[in-house]
C-alpha positions as CSV (number, residue, x, y, z in Angstrom):
1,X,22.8,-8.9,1.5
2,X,20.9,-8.5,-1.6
3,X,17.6,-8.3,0.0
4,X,18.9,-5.2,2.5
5,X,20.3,-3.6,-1.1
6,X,16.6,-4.2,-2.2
7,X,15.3,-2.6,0.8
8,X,17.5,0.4,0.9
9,X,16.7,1.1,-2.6
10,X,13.1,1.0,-2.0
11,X,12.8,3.3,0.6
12,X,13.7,5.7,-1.9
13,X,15.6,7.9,0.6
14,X,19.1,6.9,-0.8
15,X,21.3,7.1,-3.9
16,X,23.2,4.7,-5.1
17,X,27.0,6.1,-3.4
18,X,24.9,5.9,0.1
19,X,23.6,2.5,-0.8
20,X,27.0,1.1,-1.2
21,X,28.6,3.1,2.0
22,X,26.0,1.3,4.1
23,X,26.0,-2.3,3.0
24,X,30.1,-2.2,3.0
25,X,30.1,-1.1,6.6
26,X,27.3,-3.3,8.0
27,X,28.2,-6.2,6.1
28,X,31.2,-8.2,5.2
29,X,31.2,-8.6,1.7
30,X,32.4,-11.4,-0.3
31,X,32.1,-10.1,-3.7
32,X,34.4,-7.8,-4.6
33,X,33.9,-4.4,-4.7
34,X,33.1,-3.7,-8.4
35,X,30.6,-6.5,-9.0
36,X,29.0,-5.1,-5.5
37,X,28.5,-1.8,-7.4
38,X,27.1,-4.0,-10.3
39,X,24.5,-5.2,-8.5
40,X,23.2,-2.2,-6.7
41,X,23.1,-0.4,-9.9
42,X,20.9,-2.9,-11.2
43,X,18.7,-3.1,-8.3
44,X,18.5,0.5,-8.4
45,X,17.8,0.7,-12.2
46,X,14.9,-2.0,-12.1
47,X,13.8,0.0,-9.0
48,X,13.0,2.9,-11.2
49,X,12.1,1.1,-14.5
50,X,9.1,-0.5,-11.8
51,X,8.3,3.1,-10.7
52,X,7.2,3.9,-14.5
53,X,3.9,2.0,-14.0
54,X,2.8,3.0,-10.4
55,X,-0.6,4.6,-10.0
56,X,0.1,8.2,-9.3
57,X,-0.3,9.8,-7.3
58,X,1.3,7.2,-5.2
59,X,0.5,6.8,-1.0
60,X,4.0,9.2,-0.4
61,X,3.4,11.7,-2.7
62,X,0.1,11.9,-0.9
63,X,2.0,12.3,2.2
64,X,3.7,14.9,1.1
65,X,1.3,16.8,0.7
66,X,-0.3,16.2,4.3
67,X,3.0,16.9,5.8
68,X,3.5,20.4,3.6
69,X,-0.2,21.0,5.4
70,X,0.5,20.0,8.9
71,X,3.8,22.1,9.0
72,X,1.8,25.4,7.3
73,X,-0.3,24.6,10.2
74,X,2.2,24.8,13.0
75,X,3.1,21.2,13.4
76,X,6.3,19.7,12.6
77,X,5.8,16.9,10.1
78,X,9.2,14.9,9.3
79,X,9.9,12.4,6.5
80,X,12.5,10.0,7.3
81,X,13.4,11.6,10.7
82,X,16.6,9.3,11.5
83,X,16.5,5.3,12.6
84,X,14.9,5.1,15.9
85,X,12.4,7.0,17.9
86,X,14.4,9.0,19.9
87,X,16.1,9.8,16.2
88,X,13.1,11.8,15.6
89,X,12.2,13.4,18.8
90,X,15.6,14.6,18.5
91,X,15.3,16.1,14.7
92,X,11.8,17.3,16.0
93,X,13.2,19.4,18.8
94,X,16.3,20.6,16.5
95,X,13.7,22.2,14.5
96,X,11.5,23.8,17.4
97,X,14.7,25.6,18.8
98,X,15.3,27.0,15.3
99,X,11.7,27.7,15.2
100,X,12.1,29.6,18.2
101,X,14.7,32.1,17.2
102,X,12.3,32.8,14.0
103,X,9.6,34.0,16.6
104,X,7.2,30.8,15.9
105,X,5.7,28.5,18.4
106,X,4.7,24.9,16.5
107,X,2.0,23.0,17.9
108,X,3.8,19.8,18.1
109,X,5.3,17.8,16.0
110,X,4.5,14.2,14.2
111,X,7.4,11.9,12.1
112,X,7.9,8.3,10.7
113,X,11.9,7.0,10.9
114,X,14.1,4.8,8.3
115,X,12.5,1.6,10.4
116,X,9.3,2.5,10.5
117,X,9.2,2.7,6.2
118,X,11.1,-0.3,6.5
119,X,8.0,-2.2,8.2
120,X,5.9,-0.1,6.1
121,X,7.5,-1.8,2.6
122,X,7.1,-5.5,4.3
123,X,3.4,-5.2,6.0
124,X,1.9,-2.2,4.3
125,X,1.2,-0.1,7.4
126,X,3.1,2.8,8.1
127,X,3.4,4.0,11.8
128,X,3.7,8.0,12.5
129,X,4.6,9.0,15.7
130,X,3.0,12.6,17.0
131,X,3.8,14.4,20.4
132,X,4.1,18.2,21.5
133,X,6.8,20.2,23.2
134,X,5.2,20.2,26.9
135,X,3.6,17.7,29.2
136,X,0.4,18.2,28.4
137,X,-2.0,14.9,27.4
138,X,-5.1,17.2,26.3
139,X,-2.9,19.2,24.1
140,X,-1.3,15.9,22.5
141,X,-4.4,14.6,21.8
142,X,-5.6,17.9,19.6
143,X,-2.3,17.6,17.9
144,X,-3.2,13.9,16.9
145,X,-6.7,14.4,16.1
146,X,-5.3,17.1,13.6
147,X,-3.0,14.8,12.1
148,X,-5.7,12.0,11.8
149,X,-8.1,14.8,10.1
150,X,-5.6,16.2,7.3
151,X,-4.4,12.4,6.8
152,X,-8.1,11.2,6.2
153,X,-8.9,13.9,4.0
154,X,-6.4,12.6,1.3
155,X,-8.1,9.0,1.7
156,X,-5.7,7.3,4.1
157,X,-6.8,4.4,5.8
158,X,-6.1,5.8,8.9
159,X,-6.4,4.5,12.8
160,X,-5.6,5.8,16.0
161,X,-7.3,4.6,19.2
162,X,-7.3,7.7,21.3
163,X,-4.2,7.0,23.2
164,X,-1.7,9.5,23.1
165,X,1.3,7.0,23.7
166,X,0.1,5.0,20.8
167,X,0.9,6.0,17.1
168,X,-0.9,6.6,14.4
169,X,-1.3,3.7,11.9
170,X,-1.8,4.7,8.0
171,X,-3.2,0.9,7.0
172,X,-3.0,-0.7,3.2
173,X,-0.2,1.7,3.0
174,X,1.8,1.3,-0.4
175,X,5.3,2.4,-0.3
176,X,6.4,3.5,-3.3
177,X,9.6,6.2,-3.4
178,X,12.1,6.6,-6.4
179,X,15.7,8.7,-4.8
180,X,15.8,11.8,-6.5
181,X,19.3,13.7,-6.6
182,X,16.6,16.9,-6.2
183,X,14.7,15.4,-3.0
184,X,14.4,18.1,-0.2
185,X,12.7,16.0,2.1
186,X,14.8,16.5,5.4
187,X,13.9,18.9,8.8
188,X,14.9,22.4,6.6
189,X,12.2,21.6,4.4
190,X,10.1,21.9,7.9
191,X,11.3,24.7,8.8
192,X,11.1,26.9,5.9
193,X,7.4,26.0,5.0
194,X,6.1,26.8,8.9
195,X,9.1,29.7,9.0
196,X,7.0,31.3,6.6
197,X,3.4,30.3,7.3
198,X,1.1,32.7,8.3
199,X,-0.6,30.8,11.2
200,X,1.5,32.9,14.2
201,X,0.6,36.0,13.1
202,X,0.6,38.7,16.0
203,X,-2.4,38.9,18.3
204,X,-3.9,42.5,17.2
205,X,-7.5,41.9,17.7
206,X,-9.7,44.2,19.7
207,X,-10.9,44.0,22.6
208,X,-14.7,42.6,23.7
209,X,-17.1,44.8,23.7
210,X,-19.5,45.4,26.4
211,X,-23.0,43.7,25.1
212,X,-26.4,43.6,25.9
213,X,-27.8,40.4,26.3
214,X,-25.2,38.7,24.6
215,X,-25.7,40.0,21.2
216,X,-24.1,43.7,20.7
217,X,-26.6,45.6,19.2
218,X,-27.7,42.6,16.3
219,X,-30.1,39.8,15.6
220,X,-27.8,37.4,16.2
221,X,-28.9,34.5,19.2
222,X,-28.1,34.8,22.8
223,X,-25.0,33.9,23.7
224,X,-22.8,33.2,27.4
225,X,-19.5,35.1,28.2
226,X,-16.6,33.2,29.7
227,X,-12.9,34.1,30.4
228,X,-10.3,32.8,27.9
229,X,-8.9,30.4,30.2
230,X,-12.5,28.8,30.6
231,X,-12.7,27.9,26.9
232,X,-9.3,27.7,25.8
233,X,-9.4,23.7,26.0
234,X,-11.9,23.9,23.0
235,X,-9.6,25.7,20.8
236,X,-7.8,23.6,17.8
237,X,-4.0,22.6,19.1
238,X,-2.5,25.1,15.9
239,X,-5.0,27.7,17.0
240,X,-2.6,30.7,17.2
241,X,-4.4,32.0,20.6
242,X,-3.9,29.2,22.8
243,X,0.0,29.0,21.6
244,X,0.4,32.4,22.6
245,X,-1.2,32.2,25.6
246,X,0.8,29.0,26.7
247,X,3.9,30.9,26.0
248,X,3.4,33.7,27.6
249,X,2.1,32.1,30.8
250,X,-1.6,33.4,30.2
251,X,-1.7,36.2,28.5
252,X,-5.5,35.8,27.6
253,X,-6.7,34.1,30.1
254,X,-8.4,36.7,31.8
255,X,-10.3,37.9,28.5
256,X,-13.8,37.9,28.1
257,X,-15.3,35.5,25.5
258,X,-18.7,35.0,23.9
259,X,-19.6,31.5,23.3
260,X,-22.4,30.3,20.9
261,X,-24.1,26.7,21.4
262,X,-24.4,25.0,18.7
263,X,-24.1,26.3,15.2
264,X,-24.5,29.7,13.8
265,X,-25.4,30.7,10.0
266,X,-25.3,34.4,9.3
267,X,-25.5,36.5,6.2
268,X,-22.4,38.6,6.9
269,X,-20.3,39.1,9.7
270,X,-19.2,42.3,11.7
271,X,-15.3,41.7,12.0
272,X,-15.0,44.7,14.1
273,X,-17.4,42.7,17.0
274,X,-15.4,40.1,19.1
275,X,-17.9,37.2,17.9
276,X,-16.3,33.2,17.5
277,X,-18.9,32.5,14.6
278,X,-18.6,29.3,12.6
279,X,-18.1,29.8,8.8
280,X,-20.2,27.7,6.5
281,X,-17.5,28.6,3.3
282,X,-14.1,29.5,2.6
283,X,-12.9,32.8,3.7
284,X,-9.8,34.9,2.3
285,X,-7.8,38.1,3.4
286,X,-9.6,41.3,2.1
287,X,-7.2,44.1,4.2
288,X,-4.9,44.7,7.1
289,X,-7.9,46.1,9.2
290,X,-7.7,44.1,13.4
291,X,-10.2,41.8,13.0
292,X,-11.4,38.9,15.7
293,X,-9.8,35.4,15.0
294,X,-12.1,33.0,12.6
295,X,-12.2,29.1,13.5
296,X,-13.6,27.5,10.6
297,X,-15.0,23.7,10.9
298,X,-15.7,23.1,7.7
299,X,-12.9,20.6,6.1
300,X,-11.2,22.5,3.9
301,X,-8.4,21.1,1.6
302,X,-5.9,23.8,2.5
303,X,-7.4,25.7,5.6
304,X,-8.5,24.1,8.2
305,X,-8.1,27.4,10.5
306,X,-7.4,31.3,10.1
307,X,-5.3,33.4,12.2
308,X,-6.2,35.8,14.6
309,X,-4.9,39.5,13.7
310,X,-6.6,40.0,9.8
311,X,-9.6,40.9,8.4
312,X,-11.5,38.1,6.2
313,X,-14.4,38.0,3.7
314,X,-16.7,34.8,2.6
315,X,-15.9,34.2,-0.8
């Protein structure tokens, strides 16, 4: 019994009332009740006295932050999300039909569960588990690759080996977690951050152009027109114009698109010309002027992709 009040304390995700409501109705006790309370509170207290000297930021607060990222990306990243698997699936879609009726469209979704931090405090590997709201394997797999990038940008020890029915494995993974009466780490916190995320913005951006040669009147390199749905497959899975487009059973497909092999480097950029150029910096909003979407492939701490529907400027 004292090594599950141990373990509940370290996950970090209860206080000390929820402690003692679990171990009395999972366990028969043979202590009485008061000296039961004793000993959780000085579990607890040790707990935090040990928290004191921990290396900060620790391996969850880290998390965190990836998570924040992921769900101001459009994916659904979930702390905790219940006991079991299908305990997270199920908080997952409680947030995409909530989602829904706030006009958004998330990406998919990824989580870890009460058992998987469990494992996580005994062998030092956390599991996530990652998955999208429609069978499709190719759009799973963009999902996970996005989750893999944003986690090995903070320095996880991260590995994945393709499979989309596998999870995700964050390796020499130190779980450290103090409860805090002021934690907000359940599916609202979710919703709010992708509620208000700018990544679903509406689709106002003009249409193509007819060109000459594939490069409208400039000096930029020959390039080869395709429709939407010909390309589409090569769009990131938070990429605002291929949710869209799956939700509103091809709405773009039909659209013409210039594609550029390879890299491109320009000087400036003419917003107003439907042209998928690859950034080499940062960019930020300048007006409200339509403007072409922006995929940007350099990795980025906070963007990893702009919207389609604003006008942007290299810093």
């Amino acid at each position: 019994m004292i090594e599950q009040i141990e373990l509940l304390v370290k996950t970090g995700f209860h206080s000390l009332e929820e402690i003692f409501e679990i171990v009395t109705e999972q366990y028969d006790i043979s202590i009485e009740e008061e000296q039961l309370q004793t000993e959780i509170n000085s579990l607890f207290n040790r707990h935090v006295e040990a928290s004191e000297q921990w290396a900060r930021p620790t391996h969850f607060e880290n998390l965190v932050m990836v998570f924040d990222m992921l769900c101001d990306g459009g994916i659904i990243a979930l702390h905790n999300a219940g006991i079991t698997m299908n305990d997270g699936i199920d908080d997952a879609n409680e947030c995409y039909e909530e989602l829904i009726k706030r006009g958004k469209l998330p990406a998919g979704y990824c989580f870890y569960h009460e058992q998987d931090i469990e494992r996580a405090i005994d062998s030092n590997v956390l599991l996530i588990a990652f998955g999208t709201f429609r069978e499709n394997p190719e759009h799973a797999a963009k999902v996970a690759n996005v989750i893999v990038s944003f986690l090995e940008s903070f320095g996880f020890n991260v590995h994945w080996d393709g499979d989309i029915n596998s999870r995700i494995e964050l390796l020499n993974f130190e779980w450290r977690k103090t409860y805090s009466e002021h934690d907000s780490y359940g599916l609202e916190r979710a919703v709010e951050i992708i509620a208000e995320s700018s990544y679903d913005l509406a689709f106002n951006a003009r249409r193509p152009l007819d060109v000459d040669g594939g490069k409208a009147g400039s000096n930029l390199p020959a390039c080869t027109k395709h429709t939407f749905s010909e390309i589409k497959h090569l769009l990131p899975a938070d990429c605002w114009a291929y949710s869209r487009n799956e939700k509103n059973d091809g709405e773009f497909d039909n659209e013409t698109v210039l594609v550029y092999d390879g890299d491109l480097a320009v000087d400036h950029i003419h917003l107003d010309d439907p042209l998928g150029i690859v950034a080499e910096s940062g960019f930020k909003r300048c007006s409200q002027k339509d403007a072409i979407g922006l995929k940007i492939t350099r990795n980025m701490t906070r963007v990893k992709y702009l919207s389609i529907g604003k006008e942007y400027s290299k810093d």
